[in-house]
Structures are given as C-alpha cells and as structure tokens.
C-alpha positions in Angstrom: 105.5 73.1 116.5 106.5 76.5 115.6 104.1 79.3 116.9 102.6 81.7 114.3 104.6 85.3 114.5 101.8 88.1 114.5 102.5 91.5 112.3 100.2 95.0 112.5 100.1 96.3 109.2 99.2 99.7 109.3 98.2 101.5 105.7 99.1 104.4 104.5 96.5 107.1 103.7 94.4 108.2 100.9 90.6 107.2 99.4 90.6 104.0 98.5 94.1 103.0 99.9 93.2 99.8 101.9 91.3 98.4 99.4 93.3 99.2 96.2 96.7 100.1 96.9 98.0 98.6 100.2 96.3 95.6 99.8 98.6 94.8 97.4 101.8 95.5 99.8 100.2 93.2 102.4 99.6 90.2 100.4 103.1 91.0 98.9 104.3 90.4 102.9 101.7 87.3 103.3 103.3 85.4 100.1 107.2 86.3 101.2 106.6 85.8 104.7 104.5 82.0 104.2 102.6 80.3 106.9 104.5 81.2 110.2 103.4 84.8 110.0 99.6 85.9 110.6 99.0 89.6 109.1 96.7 92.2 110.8 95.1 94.5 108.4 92.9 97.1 110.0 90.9 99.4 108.0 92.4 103.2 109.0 89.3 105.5 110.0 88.5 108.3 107.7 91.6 107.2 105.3 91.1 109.5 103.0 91.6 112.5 105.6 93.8 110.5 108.3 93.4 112.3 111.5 96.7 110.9 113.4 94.7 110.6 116.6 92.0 108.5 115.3 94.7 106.4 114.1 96.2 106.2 117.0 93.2 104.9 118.8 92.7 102.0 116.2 97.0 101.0 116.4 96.4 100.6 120.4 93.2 98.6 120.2 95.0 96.6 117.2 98.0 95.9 119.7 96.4 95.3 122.8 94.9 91.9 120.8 98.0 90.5 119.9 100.9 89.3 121.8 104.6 89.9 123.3 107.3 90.1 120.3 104.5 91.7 117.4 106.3 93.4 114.5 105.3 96.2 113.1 104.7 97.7 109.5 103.8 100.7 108.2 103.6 102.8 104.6 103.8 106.3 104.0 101.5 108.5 106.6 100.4 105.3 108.3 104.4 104.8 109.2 104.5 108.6 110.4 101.6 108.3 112.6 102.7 104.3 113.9 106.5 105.5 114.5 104.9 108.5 116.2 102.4 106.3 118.3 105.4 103.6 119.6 107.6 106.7 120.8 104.5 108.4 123.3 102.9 105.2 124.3 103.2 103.0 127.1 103.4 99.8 125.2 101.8 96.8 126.5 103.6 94.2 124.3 107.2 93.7 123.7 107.4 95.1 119.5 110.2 92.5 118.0 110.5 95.0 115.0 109.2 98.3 113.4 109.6 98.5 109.4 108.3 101.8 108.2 108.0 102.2 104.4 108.2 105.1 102.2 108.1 107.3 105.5 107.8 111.0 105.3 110.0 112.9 107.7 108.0 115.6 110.0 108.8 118.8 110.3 111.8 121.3 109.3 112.3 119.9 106.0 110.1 117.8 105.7 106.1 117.7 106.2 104.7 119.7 108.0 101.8 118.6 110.6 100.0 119.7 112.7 98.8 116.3 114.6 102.1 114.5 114.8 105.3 115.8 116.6 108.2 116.6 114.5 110.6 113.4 113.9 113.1 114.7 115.5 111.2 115.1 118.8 109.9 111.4 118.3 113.7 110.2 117.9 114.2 111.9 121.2 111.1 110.2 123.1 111.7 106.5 121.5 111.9 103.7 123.5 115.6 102.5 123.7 115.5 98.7 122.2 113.5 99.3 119.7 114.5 98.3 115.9 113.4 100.0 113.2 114.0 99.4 109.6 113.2 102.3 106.6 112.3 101.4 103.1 112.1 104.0 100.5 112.0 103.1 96.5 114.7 105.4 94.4 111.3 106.5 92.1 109.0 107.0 94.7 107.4 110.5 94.0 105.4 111.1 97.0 107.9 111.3 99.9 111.4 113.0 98.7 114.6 111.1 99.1 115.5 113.5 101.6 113.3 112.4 103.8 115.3 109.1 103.8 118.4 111.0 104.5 116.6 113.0 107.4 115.0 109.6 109.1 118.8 108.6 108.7 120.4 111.3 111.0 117.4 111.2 113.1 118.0 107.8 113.9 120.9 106.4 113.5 120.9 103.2 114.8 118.1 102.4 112.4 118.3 100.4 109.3 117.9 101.7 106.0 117.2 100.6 102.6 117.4 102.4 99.4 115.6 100.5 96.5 116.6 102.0 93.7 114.2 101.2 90.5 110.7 100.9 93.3 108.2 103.6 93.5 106.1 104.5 96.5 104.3 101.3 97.0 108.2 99.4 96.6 106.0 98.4 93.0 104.0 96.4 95.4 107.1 93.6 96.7 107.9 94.0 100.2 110.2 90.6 99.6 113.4 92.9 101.4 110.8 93.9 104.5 110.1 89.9 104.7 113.6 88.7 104.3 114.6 91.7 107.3 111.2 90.1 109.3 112.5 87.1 109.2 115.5 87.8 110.3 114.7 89.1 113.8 114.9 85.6 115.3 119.0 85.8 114.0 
C-alpha cells in the first residue's frame, strides 16, 4: 500500500488569486500528479497586499500539520516569500523538494522589498540538502527573464526550466513540476 505524498502549495499574490488564478495551477498539479499525492491549498492572508510575514506565519502552521519528506510549491511572490521562509527557519519536517514557479529575484536587479531579504542573502542562509527546482514560462510578463538567469547564479545547484511558449501561470499546466515531483523518489 503506497502512502499518500503530501505537497504545500503556496499562491502567488494578488485579489482574487486563490480563487481565480492559482486554482487553476493546483488542480493542473492534482490531475498530473493522480491519487498518490494530497495537495494543501491555504488561502494567503491579505492576498491582495501580501505582507511576507503574515505569510510566513500561515507556511509554518501549514508545515507543522504535515509530515517528514513534504514537497513544496510555490508561484510568483508566494515562491519569494516560501524560498525565503525554508532558508531562516528551523524546519520541523524533512522538505523532499521545493519547486518555485515564475519566481521573482530580490534585490539588486531585481525586486525590490522591503519584507524579504535579498536572494542572494537567502542563497547564503539555505539549508544545504535542499532541492529546488525554477519554472519560468518564455512569455511570462510579470517576472523578467532575468530573474531566471539571476535565481540561476544564485543557486547553482538548482534546477531550472525555461518553458518557452507559457506565460506566468505556465498557461495553467504544471505537467513538468509533476513529472520533476515525481521524480524525487528516483
């Protein structure tokens, strides 16, 4: 009897976001991934003004629920702030994976914040083990491509894919996150 792999979806921000746009993303995951895979979907607080900390708060109540080996997913400012969380917390669980989608880089170049640390700092404070994964769709025009390039040199050991032809929301398939998901156990 296999046991069912559990995955923290964290959205990306904006009104109406969880309801009407990443929705779409998640079940996207849900049909690629089948019934082995069980998909937490938290609603973000204040999404259409994301305050990073608040966030935050919600991602570590989120993981404490859920057990060793969780995967982790997250698109556009939700990736930012869940790639920023994993490299300053003291993680309870054992994180199998981290896929970040359509991820904007922080800081010189990139966006500027002032409630997450600049990605370069957060390469520096990551947790050695863990495996991320970038996504970023060749006509996505919220995040530049640059920012791909930058999360690149900033972490090298990561993987990346460029999807040429996808927008921001990878035109809602996530069926290259899924095959990468289920390759973990490989």
């Amino acid at each position: 009897m296999s046991r069912t792999k559990q995955i923290l979806f964290v959205q990306g921000g904006g009104s109406g976001t969880h309801d009407s746009w990443d929705n779409k993303l998640v079940a996207s995951l849900e049909r690629a991934l089948g019934p082995d895979y069980a998909i937490r979907y938290p609603r973000m607080p204040d999404e259409g003004d994301p305050d990073p900390a608040a966030w935050k708060k919600t991602i570590a109540a989120e993981i404490s629920t859920l057990g060793d080996g969780v995967v982790l997913v997250g698109h556009s400012v939700g990736a930012a702030v869940l790639l920023d969380y994993i490299a300053g917390a003291a993680l309870e669980r054992r994180v199998a994976g981290v896929f970040l989608i359509a991820t904007p880089f922080i800081g010189d170049g990139g966006w500027p914040s002032e409630d997450l640390r600049p990605t370069t700092q957060v390469a520096r404070a990551l947790h050695a083990g863990v495996r991320l994964h970038f996504y970023r769709g060749g006509d996505d025009d919220t995040v530049p491509a640059s920012h791909l390039d930058k999360l690149a040199s900033a972490f090298p050991a990561a993987t990346i894919r460029r999807l040429e032809g996808r927008d921001h929301q990878l035109n809602d398939d996530l069926s290259e996150v899924a095959h990468d998901i289920t390759r973990l156990e490989s």
